[in-house]
PyMOL Python script that loads the backbone (N, CA, C, O; Angstrom):
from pymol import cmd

cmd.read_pdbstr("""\
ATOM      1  N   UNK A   1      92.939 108.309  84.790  1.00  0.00           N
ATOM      2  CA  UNK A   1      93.363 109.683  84.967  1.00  0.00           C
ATOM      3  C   UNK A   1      93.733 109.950  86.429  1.00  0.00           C
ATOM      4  O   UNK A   1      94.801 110.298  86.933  1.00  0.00           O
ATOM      5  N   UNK A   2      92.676 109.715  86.896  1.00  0.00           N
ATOM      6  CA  UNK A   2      93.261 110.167  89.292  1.00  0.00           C
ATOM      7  C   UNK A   2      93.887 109.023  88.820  1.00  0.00           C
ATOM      8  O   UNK A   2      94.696 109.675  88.161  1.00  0.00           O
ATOM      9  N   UNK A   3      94.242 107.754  88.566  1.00  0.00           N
ATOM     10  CA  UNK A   3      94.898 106.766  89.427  1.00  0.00           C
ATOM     11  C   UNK A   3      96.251 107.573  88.571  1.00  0.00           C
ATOM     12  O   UNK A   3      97.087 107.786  89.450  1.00  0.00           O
ATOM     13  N   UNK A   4      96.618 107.932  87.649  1.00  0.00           N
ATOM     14  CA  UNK A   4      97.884 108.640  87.015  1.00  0.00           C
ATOM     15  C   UNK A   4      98.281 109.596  88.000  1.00  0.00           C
ATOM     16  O   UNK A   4      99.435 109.677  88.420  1.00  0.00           O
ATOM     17  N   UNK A   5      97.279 110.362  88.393  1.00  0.00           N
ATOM     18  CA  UNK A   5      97.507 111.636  89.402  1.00  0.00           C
ATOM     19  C   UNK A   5      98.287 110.779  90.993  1.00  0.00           C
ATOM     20  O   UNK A   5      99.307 111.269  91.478  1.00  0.00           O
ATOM     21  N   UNK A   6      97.815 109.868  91.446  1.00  0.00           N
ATOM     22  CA  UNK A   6      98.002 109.320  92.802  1.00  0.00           C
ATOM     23  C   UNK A   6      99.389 108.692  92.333  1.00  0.00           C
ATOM     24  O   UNK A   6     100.296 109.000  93.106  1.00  0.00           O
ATOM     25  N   UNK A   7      99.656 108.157  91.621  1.00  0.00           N
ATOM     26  CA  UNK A   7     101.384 107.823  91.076  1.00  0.00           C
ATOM     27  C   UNK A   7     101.889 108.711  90.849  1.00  0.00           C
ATOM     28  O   UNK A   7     103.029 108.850  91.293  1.00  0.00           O
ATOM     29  N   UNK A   8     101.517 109.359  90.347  1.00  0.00           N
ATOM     30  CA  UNK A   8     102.924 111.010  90.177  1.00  0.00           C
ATOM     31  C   UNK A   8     102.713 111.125  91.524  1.00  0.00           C
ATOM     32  O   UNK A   8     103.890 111.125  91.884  1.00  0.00           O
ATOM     33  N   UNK A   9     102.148 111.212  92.419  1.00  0.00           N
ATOM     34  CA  UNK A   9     102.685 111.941  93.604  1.00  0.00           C
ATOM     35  C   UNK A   9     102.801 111.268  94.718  1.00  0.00           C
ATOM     36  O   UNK A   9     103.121 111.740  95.810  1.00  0.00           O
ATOM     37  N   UNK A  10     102.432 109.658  94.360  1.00  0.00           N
ATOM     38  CA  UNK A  10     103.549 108.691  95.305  1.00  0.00           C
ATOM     39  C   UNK A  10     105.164 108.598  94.578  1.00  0.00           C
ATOM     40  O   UNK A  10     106.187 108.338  95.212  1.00  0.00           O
ATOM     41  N   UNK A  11     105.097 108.848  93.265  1.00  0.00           N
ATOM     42  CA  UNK A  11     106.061 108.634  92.972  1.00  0.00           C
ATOM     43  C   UNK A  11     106.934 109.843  93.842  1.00  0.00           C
ATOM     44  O   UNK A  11     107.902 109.557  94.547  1.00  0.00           O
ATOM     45  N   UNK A  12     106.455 111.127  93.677  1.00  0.00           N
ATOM     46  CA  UNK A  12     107.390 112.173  94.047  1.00  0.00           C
ATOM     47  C   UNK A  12     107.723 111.826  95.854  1.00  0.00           C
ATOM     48  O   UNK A  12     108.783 111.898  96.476  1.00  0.00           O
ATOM     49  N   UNK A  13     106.548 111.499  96.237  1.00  0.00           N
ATOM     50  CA  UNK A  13     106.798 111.335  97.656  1.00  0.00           C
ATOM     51  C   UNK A  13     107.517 110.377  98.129  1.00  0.00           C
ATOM     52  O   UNK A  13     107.642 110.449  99.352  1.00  0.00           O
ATOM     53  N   UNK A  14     108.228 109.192  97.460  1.00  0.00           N
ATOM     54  CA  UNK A  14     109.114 108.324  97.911  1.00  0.00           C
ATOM     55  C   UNK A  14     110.653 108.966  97.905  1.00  0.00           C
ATOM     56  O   UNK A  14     111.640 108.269  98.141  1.00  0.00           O
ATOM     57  N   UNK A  15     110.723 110.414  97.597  1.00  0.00           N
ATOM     58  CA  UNK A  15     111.599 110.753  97.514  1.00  0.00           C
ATOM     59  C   UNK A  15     112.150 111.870  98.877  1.00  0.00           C
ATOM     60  O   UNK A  15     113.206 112.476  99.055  1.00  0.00           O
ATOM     61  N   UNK A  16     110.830 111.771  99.702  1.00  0.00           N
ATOM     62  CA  UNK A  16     110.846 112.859 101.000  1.00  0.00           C
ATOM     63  C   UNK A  16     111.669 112.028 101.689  1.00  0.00           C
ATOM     64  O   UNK A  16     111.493 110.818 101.543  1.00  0.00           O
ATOM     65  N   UNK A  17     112.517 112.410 102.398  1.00  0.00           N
ATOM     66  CA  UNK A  17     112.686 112.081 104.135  1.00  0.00           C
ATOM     67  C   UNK A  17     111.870 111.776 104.985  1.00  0.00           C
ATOM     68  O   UNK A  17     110.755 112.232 104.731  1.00  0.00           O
ATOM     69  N   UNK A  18     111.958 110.947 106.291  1.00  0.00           N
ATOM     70  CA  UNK A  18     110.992 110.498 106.600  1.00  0.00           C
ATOM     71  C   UNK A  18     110.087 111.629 107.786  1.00  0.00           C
ATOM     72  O   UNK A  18     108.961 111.500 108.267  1.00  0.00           O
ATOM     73  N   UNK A  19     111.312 112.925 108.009  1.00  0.00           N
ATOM     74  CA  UNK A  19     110.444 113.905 108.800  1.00  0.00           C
ATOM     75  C   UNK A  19     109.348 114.759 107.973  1.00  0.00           C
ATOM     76  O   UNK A  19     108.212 115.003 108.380  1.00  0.00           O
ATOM     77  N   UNK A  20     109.891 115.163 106.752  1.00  0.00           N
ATOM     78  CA  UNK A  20     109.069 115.983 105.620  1.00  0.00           C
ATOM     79  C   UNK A  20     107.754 114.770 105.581  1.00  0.00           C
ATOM     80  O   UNK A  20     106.723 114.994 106.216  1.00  0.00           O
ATOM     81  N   UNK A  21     107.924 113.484 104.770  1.00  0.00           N
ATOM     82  CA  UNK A  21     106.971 112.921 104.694  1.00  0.00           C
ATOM     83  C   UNK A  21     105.875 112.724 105.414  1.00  0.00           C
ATOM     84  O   UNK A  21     104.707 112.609 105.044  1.00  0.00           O
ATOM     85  N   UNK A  22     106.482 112.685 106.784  1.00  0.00           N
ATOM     86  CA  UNK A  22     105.588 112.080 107.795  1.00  0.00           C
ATOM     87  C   UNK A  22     104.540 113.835 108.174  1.00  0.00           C
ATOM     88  O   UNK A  22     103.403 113.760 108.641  1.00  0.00           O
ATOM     89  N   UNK A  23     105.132 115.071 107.897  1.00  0.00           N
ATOM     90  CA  UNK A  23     104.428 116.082 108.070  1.00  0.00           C
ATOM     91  C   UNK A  23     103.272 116.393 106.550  1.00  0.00           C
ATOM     92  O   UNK A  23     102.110 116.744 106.342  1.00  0.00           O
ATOM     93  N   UNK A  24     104.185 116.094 105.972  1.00  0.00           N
ATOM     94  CA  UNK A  24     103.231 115.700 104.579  1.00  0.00           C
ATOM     95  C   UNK A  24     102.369 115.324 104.694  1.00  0.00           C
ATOM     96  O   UNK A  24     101.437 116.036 104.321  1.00  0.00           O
ATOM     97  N   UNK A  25     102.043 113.997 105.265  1.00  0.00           N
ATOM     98  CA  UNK A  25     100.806 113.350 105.384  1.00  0.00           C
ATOM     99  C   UNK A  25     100.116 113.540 106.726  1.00  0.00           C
ATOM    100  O   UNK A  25      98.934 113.210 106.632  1.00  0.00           O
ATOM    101  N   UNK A  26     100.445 113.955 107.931  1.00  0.00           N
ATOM    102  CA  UNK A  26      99.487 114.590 109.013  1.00  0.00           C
ATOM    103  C   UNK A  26      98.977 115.944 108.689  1.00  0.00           C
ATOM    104  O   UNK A  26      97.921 116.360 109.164  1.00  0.00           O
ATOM    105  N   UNK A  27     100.070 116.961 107.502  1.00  0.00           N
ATOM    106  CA  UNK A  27      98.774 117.872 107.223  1.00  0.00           C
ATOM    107  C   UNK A  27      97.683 117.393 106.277  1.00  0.00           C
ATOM    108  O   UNK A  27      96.569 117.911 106.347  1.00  0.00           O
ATOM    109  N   UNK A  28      97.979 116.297 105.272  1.00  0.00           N
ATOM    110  CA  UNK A  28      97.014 116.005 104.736  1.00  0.00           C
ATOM    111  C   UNK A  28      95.819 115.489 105.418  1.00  0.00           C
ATOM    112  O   UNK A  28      94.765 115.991 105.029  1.00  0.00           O
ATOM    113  N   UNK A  29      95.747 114.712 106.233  1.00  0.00           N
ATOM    114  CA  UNK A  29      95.027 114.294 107.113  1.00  0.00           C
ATOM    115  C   UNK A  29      94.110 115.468 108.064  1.00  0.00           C
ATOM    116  O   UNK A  29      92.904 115.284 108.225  1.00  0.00           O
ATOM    117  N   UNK A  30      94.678 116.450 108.554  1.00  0.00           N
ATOM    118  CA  UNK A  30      94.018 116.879 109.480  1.00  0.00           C
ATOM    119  C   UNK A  30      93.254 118.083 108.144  1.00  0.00           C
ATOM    120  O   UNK A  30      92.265 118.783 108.360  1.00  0.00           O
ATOM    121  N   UNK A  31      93.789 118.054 107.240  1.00  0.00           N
ATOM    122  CA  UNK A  31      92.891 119.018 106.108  1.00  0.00           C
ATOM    123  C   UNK A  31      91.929 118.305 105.572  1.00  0.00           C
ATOM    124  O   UNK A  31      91.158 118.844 104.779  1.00  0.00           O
ATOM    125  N   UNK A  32      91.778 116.701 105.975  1.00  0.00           N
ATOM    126  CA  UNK A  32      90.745 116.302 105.372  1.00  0.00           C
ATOM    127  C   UNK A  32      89.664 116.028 106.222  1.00  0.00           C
ATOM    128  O   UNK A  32      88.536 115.788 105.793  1.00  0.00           O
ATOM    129  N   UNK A  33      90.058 116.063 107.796  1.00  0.00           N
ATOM    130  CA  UNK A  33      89.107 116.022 108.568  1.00  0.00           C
ATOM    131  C   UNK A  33      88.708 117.330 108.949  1.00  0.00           C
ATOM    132  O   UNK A  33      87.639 117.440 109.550  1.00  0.00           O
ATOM    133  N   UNK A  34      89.337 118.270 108.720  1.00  0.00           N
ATOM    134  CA  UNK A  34      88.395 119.888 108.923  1.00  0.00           C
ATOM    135  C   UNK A  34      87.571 119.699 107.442  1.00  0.00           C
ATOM    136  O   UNK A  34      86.342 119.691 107.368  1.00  0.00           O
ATOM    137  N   UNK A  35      88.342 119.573 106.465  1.00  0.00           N
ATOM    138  CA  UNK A  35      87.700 120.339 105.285  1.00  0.00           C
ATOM    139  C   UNK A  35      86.953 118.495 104.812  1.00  0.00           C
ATOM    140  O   UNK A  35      87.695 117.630 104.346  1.00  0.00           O
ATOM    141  N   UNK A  36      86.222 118.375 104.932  1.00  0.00           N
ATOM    142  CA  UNK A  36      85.785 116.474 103.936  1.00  0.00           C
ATOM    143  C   UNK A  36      85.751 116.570 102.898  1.00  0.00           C
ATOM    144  O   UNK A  36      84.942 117.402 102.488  1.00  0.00           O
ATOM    145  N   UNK A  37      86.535 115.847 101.903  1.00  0.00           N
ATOM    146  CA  UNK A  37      86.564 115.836 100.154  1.00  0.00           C
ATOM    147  C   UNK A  37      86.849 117.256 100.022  1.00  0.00           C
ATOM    148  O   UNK A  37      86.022 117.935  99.413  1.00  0.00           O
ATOM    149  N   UNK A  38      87.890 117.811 100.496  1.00  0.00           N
ATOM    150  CA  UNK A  38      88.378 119.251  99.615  1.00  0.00           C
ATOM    151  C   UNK A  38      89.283 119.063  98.490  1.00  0.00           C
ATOM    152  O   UNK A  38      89.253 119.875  97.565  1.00  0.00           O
ATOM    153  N   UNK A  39      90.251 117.870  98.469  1.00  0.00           N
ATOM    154  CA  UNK A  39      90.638 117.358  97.429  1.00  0.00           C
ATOM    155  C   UNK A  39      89.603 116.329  97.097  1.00  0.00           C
ATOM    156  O   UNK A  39      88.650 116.193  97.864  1.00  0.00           O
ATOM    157  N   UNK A  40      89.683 115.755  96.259  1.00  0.00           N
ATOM    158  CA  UNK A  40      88.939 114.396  95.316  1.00  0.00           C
ATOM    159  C   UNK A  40      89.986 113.597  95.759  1.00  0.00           C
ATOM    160  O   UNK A  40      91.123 114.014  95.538  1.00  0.00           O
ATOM    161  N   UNK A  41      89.817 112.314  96.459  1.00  0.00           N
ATOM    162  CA  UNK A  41      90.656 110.922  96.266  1.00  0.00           C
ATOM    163  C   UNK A  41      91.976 111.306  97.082  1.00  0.00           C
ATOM    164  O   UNK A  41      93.051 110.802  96.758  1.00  0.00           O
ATOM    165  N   UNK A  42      91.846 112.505  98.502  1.00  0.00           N
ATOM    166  CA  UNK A  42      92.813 112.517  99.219  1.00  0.00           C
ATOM    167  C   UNK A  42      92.703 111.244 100.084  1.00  0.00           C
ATOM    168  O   UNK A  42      93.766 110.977 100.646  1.00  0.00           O
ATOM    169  N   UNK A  43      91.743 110.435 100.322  1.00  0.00           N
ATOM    170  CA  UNK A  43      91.706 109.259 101.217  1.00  0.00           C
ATOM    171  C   UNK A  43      93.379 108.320 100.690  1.00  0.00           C
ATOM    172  O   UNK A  43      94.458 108.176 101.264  1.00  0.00           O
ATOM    173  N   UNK A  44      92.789 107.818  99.230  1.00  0.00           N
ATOM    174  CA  UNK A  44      93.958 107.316  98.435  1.00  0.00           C
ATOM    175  C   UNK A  44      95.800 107.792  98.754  1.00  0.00           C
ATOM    176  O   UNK A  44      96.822 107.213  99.121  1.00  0.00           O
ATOM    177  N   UNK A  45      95.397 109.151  98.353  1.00  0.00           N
ATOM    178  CA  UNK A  45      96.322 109.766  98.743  1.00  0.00           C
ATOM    179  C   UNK A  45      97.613 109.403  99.874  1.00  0.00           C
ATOM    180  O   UNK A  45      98.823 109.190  99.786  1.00  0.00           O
ATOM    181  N   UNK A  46      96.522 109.476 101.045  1.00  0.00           N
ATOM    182  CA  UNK A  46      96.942 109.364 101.872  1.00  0.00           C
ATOM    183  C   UNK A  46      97.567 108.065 102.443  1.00  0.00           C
ATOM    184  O   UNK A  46      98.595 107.907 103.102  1.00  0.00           O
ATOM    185  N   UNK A  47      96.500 107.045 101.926  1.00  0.00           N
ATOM    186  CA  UNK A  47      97.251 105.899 101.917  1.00  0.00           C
ATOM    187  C   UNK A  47      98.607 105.011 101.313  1.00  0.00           C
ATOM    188  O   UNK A  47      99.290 104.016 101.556  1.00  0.00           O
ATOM    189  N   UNK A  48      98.442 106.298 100.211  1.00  0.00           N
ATOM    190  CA  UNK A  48     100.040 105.617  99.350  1.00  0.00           C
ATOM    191  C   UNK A  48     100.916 106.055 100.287  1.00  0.00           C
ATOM    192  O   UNK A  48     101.823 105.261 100.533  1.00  0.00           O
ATOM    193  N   UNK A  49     100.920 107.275 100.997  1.00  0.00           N
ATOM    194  CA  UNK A  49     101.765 107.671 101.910  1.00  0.00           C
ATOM    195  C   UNK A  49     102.144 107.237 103.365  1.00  0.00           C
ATOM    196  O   UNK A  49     103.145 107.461 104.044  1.00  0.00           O
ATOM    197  N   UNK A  50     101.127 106.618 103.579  1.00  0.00           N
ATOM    198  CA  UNK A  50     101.231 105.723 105.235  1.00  0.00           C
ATOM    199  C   UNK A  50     101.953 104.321 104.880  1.00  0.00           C
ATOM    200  O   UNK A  50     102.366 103.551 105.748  1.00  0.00           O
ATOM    201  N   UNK A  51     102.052 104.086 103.458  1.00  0.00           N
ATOM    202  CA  UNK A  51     102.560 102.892 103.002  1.00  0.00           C
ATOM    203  C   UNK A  51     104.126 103.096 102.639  1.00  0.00           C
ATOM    204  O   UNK A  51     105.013 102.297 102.938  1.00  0.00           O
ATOM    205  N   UNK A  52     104.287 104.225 101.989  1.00  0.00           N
ATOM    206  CA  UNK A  52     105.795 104.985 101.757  1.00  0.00           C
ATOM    207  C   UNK A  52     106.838 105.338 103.481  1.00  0.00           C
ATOM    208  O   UNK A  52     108.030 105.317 103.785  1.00  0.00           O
ATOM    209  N   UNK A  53     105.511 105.637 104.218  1.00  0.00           N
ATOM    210  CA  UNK A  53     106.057 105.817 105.594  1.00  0.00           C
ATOM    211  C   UNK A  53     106.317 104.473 106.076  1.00  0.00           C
ATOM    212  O   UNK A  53     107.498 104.140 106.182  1.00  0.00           O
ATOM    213  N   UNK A  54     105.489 103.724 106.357  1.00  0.00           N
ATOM    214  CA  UNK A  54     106.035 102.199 106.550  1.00  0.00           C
ATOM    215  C   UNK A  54     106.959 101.306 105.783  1.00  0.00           C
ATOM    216  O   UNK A  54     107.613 100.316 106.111  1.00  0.00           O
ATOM    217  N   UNK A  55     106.843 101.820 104.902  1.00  0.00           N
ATOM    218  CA  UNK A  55     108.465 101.284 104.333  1.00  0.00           C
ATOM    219  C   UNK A  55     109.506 101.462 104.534  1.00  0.00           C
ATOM    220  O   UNK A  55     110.468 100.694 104.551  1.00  0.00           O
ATOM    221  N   UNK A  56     109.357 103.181 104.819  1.00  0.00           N
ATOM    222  CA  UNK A  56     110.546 103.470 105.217  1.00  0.00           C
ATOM    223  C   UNK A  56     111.325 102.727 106.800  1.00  0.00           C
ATOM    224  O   UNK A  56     112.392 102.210 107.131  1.00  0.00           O
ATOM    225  N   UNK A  57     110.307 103.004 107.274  1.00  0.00           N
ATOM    226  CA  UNK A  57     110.766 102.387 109.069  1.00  0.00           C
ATOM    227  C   UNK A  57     111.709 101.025 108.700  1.00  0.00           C
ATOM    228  O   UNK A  57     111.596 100.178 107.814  1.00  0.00           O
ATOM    229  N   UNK A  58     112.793 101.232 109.906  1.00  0.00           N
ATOM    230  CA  UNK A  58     113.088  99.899 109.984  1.00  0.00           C
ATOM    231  C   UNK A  58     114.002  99.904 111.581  1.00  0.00           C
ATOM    232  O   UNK A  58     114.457 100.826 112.258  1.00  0.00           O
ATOM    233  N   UNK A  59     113.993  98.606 111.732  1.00  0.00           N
ATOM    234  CA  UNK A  59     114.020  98.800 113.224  1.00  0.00           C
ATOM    235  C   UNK A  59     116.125  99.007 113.114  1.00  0.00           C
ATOM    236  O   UNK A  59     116.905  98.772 112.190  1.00  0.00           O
ATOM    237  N   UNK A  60     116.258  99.327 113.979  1.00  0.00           N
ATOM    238  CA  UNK A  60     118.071  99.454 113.863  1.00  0.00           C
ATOM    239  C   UNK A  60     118.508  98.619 114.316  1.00  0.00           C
ATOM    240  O   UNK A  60     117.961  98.134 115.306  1.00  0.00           O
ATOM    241  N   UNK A  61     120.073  97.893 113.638  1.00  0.00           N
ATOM    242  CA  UNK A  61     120.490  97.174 114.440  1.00  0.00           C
ATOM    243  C   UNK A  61     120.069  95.321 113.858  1.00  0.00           C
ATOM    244  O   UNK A  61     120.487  94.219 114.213  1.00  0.00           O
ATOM    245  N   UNK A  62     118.890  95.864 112.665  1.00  0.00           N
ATOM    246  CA  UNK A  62     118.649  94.196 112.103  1.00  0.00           C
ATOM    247  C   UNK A  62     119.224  94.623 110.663  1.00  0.00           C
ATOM    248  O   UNK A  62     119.156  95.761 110.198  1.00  0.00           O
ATOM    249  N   UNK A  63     119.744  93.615 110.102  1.00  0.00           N
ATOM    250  CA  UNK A  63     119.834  93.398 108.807  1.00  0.00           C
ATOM    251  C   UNK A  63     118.361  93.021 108.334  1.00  0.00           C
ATOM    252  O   UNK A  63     117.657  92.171 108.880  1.00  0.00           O
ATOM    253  N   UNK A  64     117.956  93.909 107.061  1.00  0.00           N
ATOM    254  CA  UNK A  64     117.214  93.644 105.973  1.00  0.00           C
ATOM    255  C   UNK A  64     117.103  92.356 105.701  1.00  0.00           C
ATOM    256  O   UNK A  64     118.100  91.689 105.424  1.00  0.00           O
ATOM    257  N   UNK A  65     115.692  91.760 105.752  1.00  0.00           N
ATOM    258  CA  UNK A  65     115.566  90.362 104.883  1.00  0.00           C
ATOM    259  C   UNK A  65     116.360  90.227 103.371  1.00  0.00           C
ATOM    260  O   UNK A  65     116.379  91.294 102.756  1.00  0.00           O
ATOM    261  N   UNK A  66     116.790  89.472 102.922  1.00  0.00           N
ATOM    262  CA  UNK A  66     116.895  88.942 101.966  1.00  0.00           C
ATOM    263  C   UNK A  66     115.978  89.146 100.520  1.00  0.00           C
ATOM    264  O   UNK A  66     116.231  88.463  99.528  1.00  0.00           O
TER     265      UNK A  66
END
""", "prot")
cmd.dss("prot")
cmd.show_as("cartoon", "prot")
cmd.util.cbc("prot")
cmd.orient("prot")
């Protein structure tokens, strides 16, 4: 059931830009260090999103691996 919940909303979040995203997940973050466990399984959360953010990056100027 949460792991269904954490895919719907990595899924939706691979669809941000990388300025929206990246504010996406520093407010999540700083709401979880004021508030601790105000969501259930925002840790997770958050990590699908630091992973969606690192994907996105890429340095300019290289071609993509293969």
């Amino acid at each position: 059931m949460i792991g269904a919940v954490i895919s719907a909303i990595a899924r939706w979040a691979e669809h941000l830009r990388f300025p929206r995203l990246l504010l996406l997940t520093a407010a999540l973050f700083v709401a979880d260090l004021a508030i601790p466990d105000f969501i259930p399984f925002v840790d997770e959360i958050l990590l699908a999103l630091a992973t969606i953010i690192l994907g996105r990056m890429r340095r300019p100027g290289k071609a993509a691996p293969p």
